[in-house]
N, C-alpha and C positions, 0 to 999 in steps of 0.2 A: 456184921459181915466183915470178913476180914480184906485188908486190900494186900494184896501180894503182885502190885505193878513194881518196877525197879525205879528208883527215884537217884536224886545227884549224890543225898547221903550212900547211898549202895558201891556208888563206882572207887574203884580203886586203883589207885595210880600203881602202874605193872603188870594189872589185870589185861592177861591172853583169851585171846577167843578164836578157835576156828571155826568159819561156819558156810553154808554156800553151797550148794552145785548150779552150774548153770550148761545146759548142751548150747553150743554154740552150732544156729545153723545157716546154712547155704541160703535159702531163701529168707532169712531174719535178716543177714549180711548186707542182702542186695535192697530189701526194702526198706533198712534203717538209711543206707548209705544214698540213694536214691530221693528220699526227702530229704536228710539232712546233712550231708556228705555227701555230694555225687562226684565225686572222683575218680576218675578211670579204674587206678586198680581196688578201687572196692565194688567195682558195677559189672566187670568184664575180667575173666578167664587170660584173653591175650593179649590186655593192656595190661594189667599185673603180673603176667610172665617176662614181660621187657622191663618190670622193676626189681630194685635190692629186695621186693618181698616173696615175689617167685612164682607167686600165684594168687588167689583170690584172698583180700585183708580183709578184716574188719575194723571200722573206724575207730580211732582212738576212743570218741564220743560216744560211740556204742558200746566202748569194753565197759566205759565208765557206767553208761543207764544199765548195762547190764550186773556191773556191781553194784549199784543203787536198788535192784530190784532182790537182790540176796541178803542188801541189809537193811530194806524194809520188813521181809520176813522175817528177820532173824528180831526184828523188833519188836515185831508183832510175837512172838516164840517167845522172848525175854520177857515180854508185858512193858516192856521200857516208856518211863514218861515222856517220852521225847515231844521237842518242843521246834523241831526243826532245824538247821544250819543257819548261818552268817556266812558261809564258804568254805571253801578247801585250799591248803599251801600246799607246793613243793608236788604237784602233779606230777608225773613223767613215765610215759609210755616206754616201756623198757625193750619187747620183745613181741615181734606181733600175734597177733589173734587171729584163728585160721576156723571155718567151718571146719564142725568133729571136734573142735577141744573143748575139755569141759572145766570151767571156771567156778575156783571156789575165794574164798577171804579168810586172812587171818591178820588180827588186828593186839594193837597193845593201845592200852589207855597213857597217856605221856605226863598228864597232869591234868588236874580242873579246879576250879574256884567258884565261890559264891560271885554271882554278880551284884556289884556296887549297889546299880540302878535298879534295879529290878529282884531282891529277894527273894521271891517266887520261883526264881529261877535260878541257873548253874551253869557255868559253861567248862567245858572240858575238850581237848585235843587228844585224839587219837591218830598211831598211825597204822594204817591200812595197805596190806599187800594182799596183791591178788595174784593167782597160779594157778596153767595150765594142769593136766591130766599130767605131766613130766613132771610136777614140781619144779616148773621153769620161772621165777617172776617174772609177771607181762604187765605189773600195772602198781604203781607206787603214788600217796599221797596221805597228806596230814588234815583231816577231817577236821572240823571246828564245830562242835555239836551245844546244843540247847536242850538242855532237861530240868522237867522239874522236881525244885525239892519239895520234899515230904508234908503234906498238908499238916498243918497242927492239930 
């Protein structure tokens, strides 16, 4: 059987990918922001009209599970060994996120290396932008990824 998963030998540093849709909606908005964000202008129509957003946001922390949920399929899609994260640098919500826009990723590989401790495994940094239906960036950050290498 051949295995055709993508391992840490596969990644390549400068290697682009776009990949992603996500509809962004009105009742997902209210339901994420409400457990986990409940702040006015992401719960209410006319406490977000009396802010810099204009109207009804979605939470910073939702754009993000929302790009989490594009790059677990796109993982699954890839066959990618992934082994999980340690974290993400350099976050920053750029532009807000509005029920009706639909969020995609486009990502560059920045460098990776064998891990010291762990041989089995690989670590690589990626950086990840995400964009509205405009090709506006609404969402910037430097992923810290876990893969493994290639069984022997």
């Amino acid at each position: 059987m051949t295995d055709n998963r993508f391992y840490f030998e596969d990644l390549e540093v400068g290697r682009k990918a776009s990949f992603g849709s996500y509809a962004v909606t009105r009742d997902e908005v209210m339901a994420f922001a409400a457990k986990f964000d409940p702040q006015p202008f992401h719960l209410s129509d006319d406490a977000a009209a009396a802010t810099h957003f204009g109207r009804l946001s979605a939470s910073g922390w939702h754009t993000a599970a929302m790009t989490m949920a594009m790059v677990v399929e796109n993982m699954k899609a890839d066959r990618q060994a992934g082994l999980g994260s340690p974290g993400i640098d350099e976050l920053k919500w750029l532009t807000p996120v509005y029920p009706g826009d639909i969020l995609r990723c486009e990502t560059e590989i920045l460098e990776k290396r064998r891990s010291a401790s762990r041989p089995e495994m690989g670590i690589f940094k990626s950086r990840m932008n995400v964009y509205n239906q405009h090709d506006v960036k609404v969402m910037t950050f430097v992923s810290n990824g876990l893969i493994s290498t290639r069984p022997v």
